[in-house]
N, C-alpha and C positions, 0 to 999 in steps of 0.2 A: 500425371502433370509433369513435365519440364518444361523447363525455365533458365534462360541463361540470366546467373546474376551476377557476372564476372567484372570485373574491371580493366580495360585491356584486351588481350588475350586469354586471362586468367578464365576457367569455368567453375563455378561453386554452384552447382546445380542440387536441385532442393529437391527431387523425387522419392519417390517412396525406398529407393535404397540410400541409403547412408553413405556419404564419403568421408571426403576431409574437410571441406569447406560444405558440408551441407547437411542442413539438418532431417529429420526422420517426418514426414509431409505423410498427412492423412490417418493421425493417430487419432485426433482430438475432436471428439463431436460437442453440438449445443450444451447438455447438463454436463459434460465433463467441463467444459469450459467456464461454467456458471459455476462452478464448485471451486475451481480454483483460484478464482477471481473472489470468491466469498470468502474461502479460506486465508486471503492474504488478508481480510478484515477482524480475523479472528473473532468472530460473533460472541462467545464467552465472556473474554477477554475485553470487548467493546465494553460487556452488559455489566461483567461484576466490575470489571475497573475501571473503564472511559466515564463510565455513565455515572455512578457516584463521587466519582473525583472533581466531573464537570460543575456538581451540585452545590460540591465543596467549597470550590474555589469561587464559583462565581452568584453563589448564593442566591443563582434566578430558581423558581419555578420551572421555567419556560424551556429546559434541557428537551423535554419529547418534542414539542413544536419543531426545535431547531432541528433534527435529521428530516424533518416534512421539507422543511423551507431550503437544506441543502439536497436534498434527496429532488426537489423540482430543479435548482437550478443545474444539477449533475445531467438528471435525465434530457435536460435543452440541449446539454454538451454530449453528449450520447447520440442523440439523434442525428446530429454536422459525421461527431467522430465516426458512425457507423456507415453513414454514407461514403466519406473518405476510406474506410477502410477496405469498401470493394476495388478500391481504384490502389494502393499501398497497400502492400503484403509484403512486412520488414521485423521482424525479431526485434529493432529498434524504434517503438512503435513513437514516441514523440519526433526524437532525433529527425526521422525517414520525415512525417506531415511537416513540422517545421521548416523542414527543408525544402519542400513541395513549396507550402504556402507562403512564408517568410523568406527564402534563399539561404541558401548553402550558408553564409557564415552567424546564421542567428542559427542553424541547424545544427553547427559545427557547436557552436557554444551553450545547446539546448541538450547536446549530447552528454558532454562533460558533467556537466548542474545535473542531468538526472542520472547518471553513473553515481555521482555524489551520493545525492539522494537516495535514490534504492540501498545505496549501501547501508547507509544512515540507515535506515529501518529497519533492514534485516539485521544487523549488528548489533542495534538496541536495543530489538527484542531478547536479542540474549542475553541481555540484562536480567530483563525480567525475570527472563525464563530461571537464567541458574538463581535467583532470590527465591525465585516461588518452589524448585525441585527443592532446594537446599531447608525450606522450611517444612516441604511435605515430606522429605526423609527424616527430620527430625521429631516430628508430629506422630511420626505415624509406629516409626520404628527404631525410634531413638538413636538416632546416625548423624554424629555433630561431620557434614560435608562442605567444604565454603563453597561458596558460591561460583568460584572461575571453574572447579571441579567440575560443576553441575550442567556449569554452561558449556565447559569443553564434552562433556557427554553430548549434548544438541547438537554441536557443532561435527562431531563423526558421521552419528546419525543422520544429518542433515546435507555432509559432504558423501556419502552413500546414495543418497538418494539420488543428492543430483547429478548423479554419471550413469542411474539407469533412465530405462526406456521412459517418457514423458505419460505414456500411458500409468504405465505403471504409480506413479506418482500421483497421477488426477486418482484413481481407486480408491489409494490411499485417502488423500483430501476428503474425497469424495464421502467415505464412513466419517473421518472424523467432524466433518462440518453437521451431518446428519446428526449425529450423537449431539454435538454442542446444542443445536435446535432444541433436543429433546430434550434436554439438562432446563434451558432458559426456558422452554414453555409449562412447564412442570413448575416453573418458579413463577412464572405467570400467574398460572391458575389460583397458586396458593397466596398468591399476592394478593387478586382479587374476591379468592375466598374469605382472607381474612380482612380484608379493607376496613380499620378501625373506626375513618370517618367518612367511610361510605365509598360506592361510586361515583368521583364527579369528571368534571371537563378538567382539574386543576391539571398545569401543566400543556396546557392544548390550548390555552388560553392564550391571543397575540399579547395583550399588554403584560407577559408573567416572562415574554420573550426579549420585546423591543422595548429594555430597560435599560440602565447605565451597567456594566459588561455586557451586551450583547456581543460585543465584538470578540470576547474571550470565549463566550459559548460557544459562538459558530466557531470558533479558532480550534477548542478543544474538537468539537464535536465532527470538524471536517478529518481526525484523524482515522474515526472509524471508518472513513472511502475510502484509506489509500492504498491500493493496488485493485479499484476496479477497472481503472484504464489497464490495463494488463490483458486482459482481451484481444488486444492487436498485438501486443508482442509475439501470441503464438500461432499467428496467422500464417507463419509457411507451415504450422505442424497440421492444421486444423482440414477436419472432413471437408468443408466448401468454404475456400477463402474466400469466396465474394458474398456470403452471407450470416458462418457462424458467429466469427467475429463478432460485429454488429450486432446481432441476434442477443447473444450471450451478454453485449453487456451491459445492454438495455434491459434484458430480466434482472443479472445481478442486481444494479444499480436499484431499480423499486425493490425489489425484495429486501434488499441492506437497509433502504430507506424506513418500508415500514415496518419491518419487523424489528426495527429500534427505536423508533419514534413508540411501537407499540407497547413493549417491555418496558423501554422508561417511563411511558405510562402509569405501567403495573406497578415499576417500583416507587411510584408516587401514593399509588393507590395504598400498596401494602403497608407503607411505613405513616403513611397521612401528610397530606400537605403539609399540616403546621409543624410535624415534626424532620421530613425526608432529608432538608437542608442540614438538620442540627446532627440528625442521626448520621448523616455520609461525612460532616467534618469530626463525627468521633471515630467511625471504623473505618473510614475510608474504602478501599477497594478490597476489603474484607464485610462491608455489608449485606452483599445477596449471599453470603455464607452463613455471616448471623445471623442473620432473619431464618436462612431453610435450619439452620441448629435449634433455634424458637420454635420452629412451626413444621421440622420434617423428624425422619428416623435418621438416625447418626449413621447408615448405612450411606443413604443417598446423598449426603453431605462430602460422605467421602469420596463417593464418585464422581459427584461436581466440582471438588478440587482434583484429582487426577486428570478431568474431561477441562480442566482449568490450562492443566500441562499442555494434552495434549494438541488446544487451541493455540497456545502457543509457538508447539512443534510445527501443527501444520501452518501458522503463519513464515515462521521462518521458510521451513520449507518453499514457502510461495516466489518470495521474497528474493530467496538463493534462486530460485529459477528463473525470474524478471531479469536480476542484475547478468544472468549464466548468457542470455541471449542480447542482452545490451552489450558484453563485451564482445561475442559474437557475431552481433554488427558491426560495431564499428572497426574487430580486426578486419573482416571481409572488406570492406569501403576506406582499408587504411588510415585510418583515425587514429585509429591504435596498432600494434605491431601485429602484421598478419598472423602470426602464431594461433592469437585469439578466437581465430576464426575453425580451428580445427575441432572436429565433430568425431564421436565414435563410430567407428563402424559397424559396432556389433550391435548399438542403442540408439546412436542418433542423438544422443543428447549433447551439447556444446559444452566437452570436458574439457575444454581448454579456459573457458570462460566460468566453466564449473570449479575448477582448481584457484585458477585466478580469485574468485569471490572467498571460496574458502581459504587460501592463504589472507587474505587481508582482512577476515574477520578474527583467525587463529592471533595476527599481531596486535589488533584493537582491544579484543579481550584480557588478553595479557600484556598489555598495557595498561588499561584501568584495574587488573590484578596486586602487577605493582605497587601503584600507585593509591590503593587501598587497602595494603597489608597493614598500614599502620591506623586504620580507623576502628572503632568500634563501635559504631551506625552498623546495624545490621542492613538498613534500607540502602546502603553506598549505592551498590549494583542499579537500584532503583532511582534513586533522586539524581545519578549521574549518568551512567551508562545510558539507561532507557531513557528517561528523560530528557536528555540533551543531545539524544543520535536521532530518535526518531521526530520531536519538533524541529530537529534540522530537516528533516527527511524531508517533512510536510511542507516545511517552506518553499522549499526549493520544488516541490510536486506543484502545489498549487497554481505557483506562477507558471511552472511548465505546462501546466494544463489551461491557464489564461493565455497561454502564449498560441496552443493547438488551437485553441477554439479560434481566435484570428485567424491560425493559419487556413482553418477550415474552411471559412470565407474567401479567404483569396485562391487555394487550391476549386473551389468547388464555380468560379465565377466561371471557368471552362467551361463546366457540364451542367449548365442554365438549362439544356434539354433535356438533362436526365431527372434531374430536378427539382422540389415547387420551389418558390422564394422562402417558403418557411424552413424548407430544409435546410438549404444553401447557404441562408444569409440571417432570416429573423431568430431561430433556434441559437444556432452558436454563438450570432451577436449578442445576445439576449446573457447568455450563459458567460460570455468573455465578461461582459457587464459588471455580472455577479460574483466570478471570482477574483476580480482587480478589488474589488469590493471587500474580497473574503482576504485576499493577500495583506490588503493594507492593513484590515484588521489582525492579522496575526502578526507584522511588523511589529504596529502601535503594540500588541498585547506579549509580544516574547520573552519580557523581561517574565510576566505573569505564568507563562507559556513552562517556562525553564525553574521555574519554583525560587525564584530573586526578588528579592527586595535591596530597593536601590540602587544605585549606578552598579555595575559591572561590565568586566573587560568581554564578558561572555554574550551580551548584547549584542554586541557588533562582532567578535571573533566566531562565532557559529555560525550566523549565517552569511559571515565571508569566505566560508571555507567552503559552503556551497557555490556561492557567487564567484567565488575569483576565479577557480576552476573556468567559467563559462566564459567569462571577459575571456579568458586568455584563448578558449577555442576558438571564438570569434576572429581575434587581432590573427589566430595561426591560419582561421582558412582565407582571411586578406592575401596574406605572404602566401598561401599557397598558387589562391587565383591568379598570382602574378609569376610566381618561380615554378609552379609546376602544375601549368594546366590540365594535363591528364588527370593526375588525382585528384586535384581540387573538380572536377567535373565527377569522380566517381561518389563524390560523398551523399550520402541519402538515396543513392538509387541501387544498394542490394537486393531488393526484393521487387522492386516495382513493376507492377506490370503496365505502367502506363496508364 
């Protein structure tokens, strides 16, 4: 496959050899793709922390319900985004539709918002991560390490990866998400082996869902999708860009769905209704730990905190990759300084956009290093770092993903003959719907989101640091459509094949 995806004169051709503007095309088949798209969900990490924390805070039942209920309206938006994605094949996979469906200057400021974003997530997690290393060296093998230590270890690790071959990396992924499976469904069984007051529906229940926080549920609970849309990002790497894509992430997506919807189940079952709320506000995201130290061998315990890590690794991982090919595009398309767009030639992977993510993760971290040398909260790393990077993340995801599902609509009103009306127009509508739906609710709930009580300056300062970012691409590709029409014409169309 060649492809001019140049700007000008420029050629940044995406064939199976490597240049400088081009990335490494036809590495990535369906289950590699499915894996890396699950891996950014960190399935572990969803189960022992998303899921009893959502419990905590919002004191529903109704947490399994709620990945059914985002899990349908995702797959609506899957179904638009997979059709679009025959037609867009972009590294920059919002930026590139937005730009199709919406024009160039909601694309232009769709690109910045998710630049933001991905960073946000990837950065956050290394929060976690050096909180949770720092407690498993201490745990295990009595090694007082802080936590920025822990996290600048992920961070090499992490920047290594992402300047090899993209193959190489899904392999990767690929064992560690299988392993996390096998950790959680292990915790299943024993879940509902022990189930103190029975097997029931509790938790699957709509009125245990559509209660007063529901809107915090679905808010927390949408965190466990973010980076299934990542699928299209590696659409010039991938075996058949006019079907893996699509393919891949319409599996991910039910698979994420029910295999969390189902676990949280379990963990309803194992701990009992009348207890699961009271027990996730005492251990928090240390409860499917306590429960397998109850009910397992202390062997296996210790291998689902290490499989705890390395869930988190392969998230970041994901994550570094996403943002490595976002900058990638938008150097290619001038967005950003062409530099960004330079690719290895020996791997193909976008080490310019690779380096890029990892310098401004290495400065975030040590930043809230700093700026937590003088606490003695072991949780700092957690209640601030992760916490307030990656609910930045989500915001700014969700509406970018309300934003694609419109543009899918109006990119797709061309190819009425390619087709049905369900495709084209009642799926994504349906799905745009839902997530405006899901956006406002995480607005209204961020204060709750970001672990606040009452007014603060971090309300409104977090998710303007997503936002203004966009405003301002926007107002730049105005001025450009008018001072420099050439570029302003190359924006969004790197990859396109029309």
């Amino acid at each position: 496959m060649g492809v001019n995806l140049g700007i000008g004169s420029e050629s940044t051709g995406i064939s199976g050899e490597p240049g400088a503007t081009g990335l490494d095309s036809r590495r990535i088949g369906t289950l590699a793709l499915v894996f890396m798209i699950i891996a950014a969900s960190a399935p572990l990490t969803v189960v022992a922390g998303g899921v009893p924390s959502n419990f905590a805070v919002t004191g529903l039942l109704g947490i399994p319900l709620s990945f059914i209920v985002l899990g349908i309206i995702l797959v609506l938006f899957a179904i638009g985004y997979a059709a679009m994605s025959r037609h867009v094949h972009n590294a920059g996979a919002f930026f590139a539709y937005i730009s199709k469906g919406l024009g160039k200057p909601v694309g232009m400021g769709a690109a910045l918002t998710a630049l933001v974003a991905y960073n946000s997530m990837q950065i956050g997690i290394a929060g976690m991560f050096g909180f949770v290393f720092s407690s498993f060296l201490d745990s295990l093998f009595g090694l007082q390490v802080t936590w920025w230590v822990c996290a600048l270890i992920a961070w090499v690790i992490v920047g290594i990866m992402g300047v090899l071959r993209v193959d190489f990396s899904a392999k990767v992924l690929g064992v560690i998400v299988g392993t996390e499976f096998l950790i959680v469904i292990v915790f299943d069984i024993i879940g509902f082996a022990h189930s103190p007051e029975g097997v029931t529906a509790d938790g699957m229940l709509p009125d245990q869902l559509f209660a007063p926080g529901v809107g915090a549920a679905l808010a927390f609970s949408i965190a466990a999708f973010m980076g299934f849309e990542s699928g299209a990002i590696y659409n010039e790497e991938v075996k058949d860009p006019k079907r893996t894509a699509g393919r891949a992430t319409i599996i991910a997506v039910s698979v994420i769905a029910v295999f969390y919807a189902f676990s949280a189940w379990a963990m309803t079952v194992a701990e009992g209704a009348s207890n699961v709320v009271g027990r996730s506000q005492e251990f928090g995201p240390d409860l499917m730990f306590v429960f397998l130290r109850e009910h397992g061998p202390v062997w296996f315990v210790d291998l689902a905190n290490l499989l705890f890590l390395t869930s988190l690794l392969a998230a970041l991982v994901a994550f570094h990759n996403i943002v490595a090919r976002y900058f990638f595009a938008l150097g290619r398309d001038r967005v950003l300084p062409k530099l960004l767009a330079r690719t290895s030639r020996r791997s193909g992977a976008p080490i310019a956009g690779s380096l890029a993510q990892s310098a401004l993760a290495l400065i975030v971290i040590l930043v809230f290093a700093i700026a937590g040398s003088g606490s003695e909260d072991p949780l700092f790393p957690v209640v601030t770092l992760f916490t307030w990077l990656t609910n930045m993340g989500a915001f700014g995801l969700v509406l970018l993903m309300a934003l694609t599902a419109i543009a899918v609509v109006g990119f797709l009103r061309s190819h009425a003959e390619e087709y049905s009306l369900w495709t084209r127009g009642i799926a994504p509508g349906l799905s745009a719907v839902g997530l405006i739906v899901l956006f406002v609710s995480i607005v209204i709930n961020f204060n709750v989101l970001i672990g606040l009580e009452g007014a603060s300056v971090l309300f409104w300062l977090l998710p303007a640091i997503v936002l203004v970012p966009g405003v301002f691409g926007t107002v730049w590709a105005l001025v450009l459509r008018s001072r420099n029409p050439q570029r302003y014409a190359g924006i969004g169309t790197g990859g396109s094949l029309g």
